[in-house]
C-alpha positions, 0 to 999 in steps of 0.5 A: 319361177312364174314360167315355171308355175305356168308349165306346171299348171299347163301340165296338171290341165293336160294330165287332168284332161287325159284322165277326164277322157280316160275316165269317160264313160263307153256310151255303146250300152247308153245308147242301147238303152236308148233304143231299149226305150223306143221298142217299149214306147213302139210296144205300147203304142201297139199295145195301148193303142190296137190291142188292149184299147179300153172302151168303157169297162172294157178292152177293144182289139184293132189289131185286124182292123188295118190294112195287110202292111199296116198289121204286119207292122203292128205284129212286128213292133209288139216283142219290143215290150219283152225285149227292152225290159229284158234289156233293162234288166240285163244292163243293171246285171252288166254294171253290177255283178260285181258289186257286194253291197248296196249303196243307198244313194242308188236307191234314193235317186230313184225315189227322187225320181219317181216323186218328181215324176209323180208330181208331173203327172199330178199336175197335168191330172189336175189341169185335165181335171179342171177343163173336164178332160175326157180321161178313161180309166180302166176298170176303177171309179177314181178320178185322175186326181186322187190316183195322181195323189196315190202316186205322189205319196208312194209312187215305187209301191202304187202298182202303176209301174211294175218295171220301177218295182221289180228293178228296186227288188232286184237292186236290193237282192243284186248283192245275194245274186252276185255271191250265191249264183253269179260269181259262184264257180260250182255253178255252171251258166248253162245250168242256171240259164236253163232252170231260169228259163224255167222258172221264168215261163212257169211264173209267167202262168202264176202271178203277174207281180212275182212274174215281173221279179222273176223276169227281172232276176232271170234277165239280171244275171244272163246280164251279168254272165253277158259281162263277165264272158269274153267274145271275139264275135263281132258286131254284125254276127250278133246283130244278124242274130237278133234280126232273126230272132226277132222275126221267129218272135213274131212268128210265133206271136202271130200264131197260135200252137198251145204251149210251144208258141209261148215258149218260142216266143219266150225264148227268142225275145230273150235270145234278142235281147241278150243278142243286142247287148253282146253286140253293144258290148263290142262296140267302144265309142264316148258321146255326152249325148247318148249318155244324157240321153241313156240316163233320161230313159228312166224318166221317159218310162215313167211319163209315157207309160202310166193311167193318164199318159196311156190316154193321152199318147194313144187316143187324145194326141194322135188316135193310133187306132183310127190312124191304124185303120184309115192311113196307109202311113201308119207305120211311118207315123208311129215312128215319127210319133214314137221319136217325139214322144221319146225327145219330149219327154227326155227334154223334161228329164234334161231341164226338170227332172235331172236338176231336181234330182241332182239338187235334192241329193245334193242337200240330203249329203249336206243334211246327212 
């Protein structure tokens, strides 16, 4: 009778195991976040540290201050904004196009998130502030200290992280995009495509906050279609098409054509993106790693692109305008620089910002 008891535990173990391996997450699209946050950290690197660098009041251009391979690399990183934001976006599209309801406990994560992340900041705002450390904000009298308040009491509304505000927008619409347009038969993709596309570029001329939703919606769904499409292309066939996309992006972001340069470079950034996550999607492997690190890119967007990090990263740690200009090493130094920055701060998320999170949800359930 006890020989039998052991079999059947050691029987419920194993199927217990199988279902655990069954049940695990594919970490192909994890892992292209992962690489969706290093063009974004890359892209402001480029960004904050060349191209839109505040001196004083006002902002300074480096960008042909450097060396001809030195240039050629900044140009080649810049599309890396568009096209990891656009890949966010098209993610959340990928997972949800079925989902005809919101759940809460989505929603509350991310404030958890975004409070202790805020939290972070203060605390490091504060600790400048109190050696005198020489931080630039641009355009505005307040000190590190009080924006570091504005963002503790309301830090998914303190405009600091347009990303964080259009991606709450766009959860909550998701529902009325999957049943209106997404899983609506009378429409036809192309068409939906095409007139988003459209909206996407004339909002780009409007309003930089209706620009951001827009952006994110238009993204969503390409995302969602991406999905729900079948492909029996391969891995390199739509790799071999982001690579050239990327190049005409940059191409066209070099040069200056009224109107068409715009488009173009548009239209490629989205064609890179949606590209990248067609050729993720046919890919099929499992690691804990890269799904630990796809949940910390989230918590890396939040620490690496705000008022105090923006002058911390780019001009106190490393100056990437005076490495720009006097090293032939740039280009290996930003991406040397660009990976710490993201294992730094994913470390924080693994051993701070995660347990934070899992432990307050945790009591808020029990509370509830």
């Amino acid at each position: 009778m006890w020989t039998d008891k052991q079999t059947n535990r050691q029987t419920d173990k194993q199927t217990n195991r199988q279902t655990d391996k069954a049940r695990k997450r594919n970490s192909s699209i994890e892992l292209l976040r992962v690489i969706a946050m290093l063009m974004i950290i890359a892209h402001h690197s480029a960004i904050h540290g060349l191209t839109n660098v505040v001196l004083g009041s006002h902002y300074v251009n480096y960008l042909n201050n450097g060396s001809t391979i030195n240039h050629i690399f900044a140009l080649g990183i810049l599309p890396g904004g568009e096209v990891g934001n656009n890949i966010f976006f098209m993610i959340t599209g990928f997972f949800l196009y079925k989902k005809v309801s919101v759940k809460v406990a989505s929603l509350t994560k991310i404030e958890l998130q975004m409070r202790i992340s805020a939290l972070l900041i203060f605390i490091v705002s504060m600790l400048f502030y109190l050696i005198g450390g020489d931080i630039i904000l641009k355009n505005t009298d307040y000190s590190p200290v009080s924006i570091g308040v504005k963002y503790l009491l309301i830090p998914v509304l303190s405009g600091e992280w347009w990303f964080i505000s259009a991606y709450v927008v766009l959860v909550l619409m998701s529902p009325a995009f999957n049943s209106l347009i997404i899983n609506n038969e009378k429409l036809k993709p192309v068409y939906v495509i095409t007139v988003g596309f459209i909206l996407l570029y004339l909002s780009s001329y409007v309003n930089v906050q209706y620009y951001g939703i827009i952006r994110a919606a238009f993204a969503y769904i390409l995302g969602a279609y991406i999905a729900k499409k079948t492909s029996d292309r391969s891995f390199g066939f739509y790799l071999s098409i982001a690579i050239f996309s990327w190049i005409l992006a940059v191409v066209f972001s070099a040069i200056s054509v009224p109107i068409i340069s715009n488009v173009l470079y548009m239209a490629f950034t989205v064609l890179v993106s949606a590209s990248l996550l067609s050729a993720f999607k046919q890919l099929s492997f499992s690691s804990d790693t890269i799904n630990t690190l796809g949940r910390a890119t989230f918590t890396v967007y939040i620490l690496h692109d705000n008022f105090l990090s923006r002058q911390i990263f780019w001009k106190n740690i490393v100056n990437v305008a005076n490495v720009y200009k006097t090293s032939a090493l740039y280009p290996l130094i930003d991406i040397v620089y660009v990976l710490a920055i993201f294992c730094i701060l994913a470390i924080i998320d693994i051993l701070v910002v995660h347990p934070f999170v899992s432990w307050s949800s945790k009591k808020l359930v029990r509370m509830g």
